[in-house]
N, C-alpha and C positions, 0 to 999 in steps of 0.2 A: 250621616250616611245611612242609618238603619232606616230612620223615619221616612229616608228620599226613598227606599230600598222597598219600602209596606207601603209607599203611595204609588209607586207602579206598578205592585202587588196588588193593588187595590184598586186601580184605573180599572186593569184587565177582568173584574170581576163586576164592576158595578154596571158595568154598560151590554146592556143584552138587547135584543132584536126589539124587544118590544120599548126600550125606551134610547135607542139608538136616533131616532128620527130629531130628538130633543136632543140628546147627550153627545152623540159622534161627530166631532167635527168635523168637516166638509162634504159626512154625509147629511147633517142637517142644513145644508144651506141647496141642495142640488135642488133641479126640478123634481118633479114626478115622475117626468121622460125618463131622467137619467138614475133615478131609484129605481126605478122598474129594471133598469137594466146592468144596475152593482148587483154584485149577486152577496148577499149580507148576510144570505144564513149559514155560506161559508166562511166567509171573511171573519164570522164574529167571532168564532174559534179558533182559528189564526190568531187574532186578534189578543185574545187571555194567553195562549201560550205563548206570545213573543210578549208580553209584561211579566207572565211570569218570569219565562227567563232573565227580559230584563232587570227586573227585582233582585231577584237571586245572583246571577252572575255581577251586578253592581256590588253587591255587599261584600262576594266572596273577594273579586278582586284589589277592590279599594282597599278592603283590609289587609290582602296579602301587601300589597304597594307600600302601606303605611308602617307596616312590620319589617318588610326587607329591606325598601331604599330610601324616602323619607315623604314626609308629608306633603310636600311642595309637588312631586310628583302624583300624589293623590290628590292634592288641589286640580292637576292638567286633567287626569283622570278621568273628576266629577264632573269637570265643565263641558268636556270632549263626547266621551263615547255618549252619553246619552242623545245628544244629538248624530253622530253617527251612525248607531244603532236606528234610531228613527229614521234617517236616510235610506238607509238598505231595506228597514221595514217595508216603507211608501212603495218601493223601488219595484221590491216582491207584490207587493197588495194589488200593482196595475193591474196583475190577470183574473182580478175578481170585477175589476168594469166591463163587461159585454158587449155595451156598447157606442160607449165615448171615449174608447183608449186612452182611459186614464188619465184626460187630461189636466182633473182635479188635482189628481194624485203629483204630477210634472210639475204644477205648482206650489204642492206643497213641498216636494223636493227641492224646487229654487229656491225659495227662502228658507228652506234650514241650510242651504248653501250656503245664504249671501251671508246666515246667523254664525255658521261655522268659521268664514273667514272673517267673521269682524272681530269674533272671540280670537281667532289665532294672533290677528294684529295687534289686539288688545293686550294678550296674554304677552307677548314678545316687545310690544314698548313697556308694560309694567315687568316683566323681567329684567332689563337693563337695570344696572347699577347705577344707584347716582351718588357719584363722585362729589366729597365734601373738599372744596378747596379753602385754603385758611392762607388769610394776609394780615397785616397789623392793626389794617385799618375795616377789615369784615368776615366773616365766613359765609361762602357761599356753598350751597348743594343745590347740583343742577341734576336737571330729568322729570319724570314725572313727580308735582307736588312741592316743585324746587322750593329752595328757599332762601334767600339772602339778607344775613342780618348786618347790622353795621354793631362796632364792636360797644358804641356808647348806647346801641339797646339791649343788651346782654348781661342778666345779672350775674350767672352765673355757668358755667359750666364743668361737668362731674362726671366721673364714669359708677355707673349703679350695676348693680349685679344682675339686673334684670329686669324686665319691663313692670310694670304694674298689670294688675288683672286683667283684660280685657273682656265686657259684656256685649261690646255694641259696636259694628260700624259703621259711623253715621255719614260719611261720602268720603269713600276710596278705595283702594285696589286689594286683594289678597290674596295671593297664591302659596298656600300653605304658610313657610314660616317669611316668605314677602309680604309686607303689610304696609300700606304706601297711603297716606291720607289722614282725615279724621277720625278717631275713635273712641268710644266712653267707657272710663274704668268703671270698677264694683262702686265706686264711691262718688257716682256719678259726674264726675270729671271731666272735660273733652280736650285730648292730648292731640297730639299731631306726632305720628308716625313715619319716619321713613326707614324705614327697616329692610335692607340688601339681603338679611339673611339672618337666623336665629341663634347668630353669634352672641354670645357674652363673657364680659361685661360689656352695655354698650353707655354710647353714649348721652349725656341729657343736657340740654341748653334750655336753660331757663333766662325766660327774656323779662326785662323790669316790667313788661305788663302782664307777667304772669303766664303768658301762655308757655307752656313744654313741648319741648321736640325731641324725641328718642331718635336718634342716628344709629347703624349697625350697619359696617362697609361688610362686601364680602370678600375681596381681593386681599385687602389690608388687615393687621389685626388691629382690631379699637384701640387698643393702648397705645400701639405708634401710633395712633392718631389724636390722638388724646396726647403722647408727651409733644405732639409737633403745636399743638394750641398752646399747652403750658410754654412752648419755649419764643412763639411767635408774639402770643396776647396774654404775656406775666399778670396774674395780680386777678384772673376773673374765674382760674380752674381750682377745683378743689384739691386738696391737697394728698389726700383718701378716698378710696371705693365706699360710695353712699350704700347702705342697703334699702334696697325699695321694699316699703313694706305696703305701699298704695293698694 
């Protein structure tokens, strides 16, 4: 968050009148006509004082968000207002075109639209919970990243006190403690994730060809879900809480 927070700190600083032709986006694509007629030795000061704030106000809030209510809502946070903010920017910047009424500016506000609502859809099918269902003969997890095993590919299943390290998301979702997909621990590992929420102890399915799946419902607590596998599929759950030291 700090580093997102020093590069729109930093946007706003680096782009001045004289290398805006090169560096500003959409004003470096216009005509001549329509340079002539942005007015840019206003706009470019606008311009540093709505990064800075954006800087600044990003760090102060995300921080407060992360301290009062939890991470996951600081995940919506990062993803959200900077495009928001950018909308209302573009929105104010039309009355520095003279004379094309902004029409650059109307398209660049569509598409941080259409950007806006693909994040929301996005954020809200990976927010849904996927529901682990267990039969004798499989356990399936449906939703994003599902997963369906059959119980003769299952070597083992544990509840661990906690995930292993994570360095790296290599394709899948995250929204704060939602982590939904592939991922690579410290020990360069590549797990598969489906993580409802930053419950623990969760769960680990280790399948005979090695690959690991971390489950954590967020309705449910893991261990009822975990004593309903010992009681359905006898003979494949550990007996004790593993500790992960991955």
């Amino acid at each position: 968050m700090l580093i997102l927070s020093l590069l729109f700190i930093a946007i706003g600083y680096i782009i001045t009148e004289k290398n805006a032709k090169y560096l500003l986006s959409g004003y470096n694509t216009m005509s001549e006509e329509d340079k002539i007629a942005f007015d840019l030795s206003s706009y470019i000061p606008a311009f540093r004082r709505f990064h800075l704030f954006l800087g600044v106000s990003f760090l102060l809030i995300g921080s407060a968000l992360t301290f009062l209510i939890s991470e996951t809502a600081t995940g919506i946070f990062i993803a959200l207002y900077p495009i928001v903010a950018y909308i209302g920017f573009f929105w104010i910047g039309k009355k520095y075109y003279r004379g094309n009424k902004g029409k650059g500016s109307n398209i660049g506000i569509g598409i941080l639209i259409a950007a806006l609502i693909f994040i929301l859809a996005l954020m809200a099918f990976g927010a849904r919970e996927n529901e682990m269902r267990i039969s004798n003969e499989k356990i399936t997890i449906n939703g994003m990243y599902d997963e369906e095993i059959a119980v003769s590919g299952i070597l083992s299943v544990c509840l661990v006190d906690s995930l292993p390290a994570i360095t790296l998301r290599i394709n899948g979702f995250g929204l704060g403690n939602i982590r939904k997909g592939y991922f690579k621990t410290s020990n360069g590992v590549v797990v598969k994730l489906i993580m409802n929420s930053g419950n623990n102890p969760c769960i680990l399915i280790t399948k005979k060809t090695g690959e690991e799946i971390f489950y954590s419902a967020r309705k449910i607590p893991n261990k009822t879900i975990f004593a309903e596998i010992q009681e359905k599929i006898p003979g494949i759950s550990c007996s004790e809480m593993v500790e992960n030291n991955k």
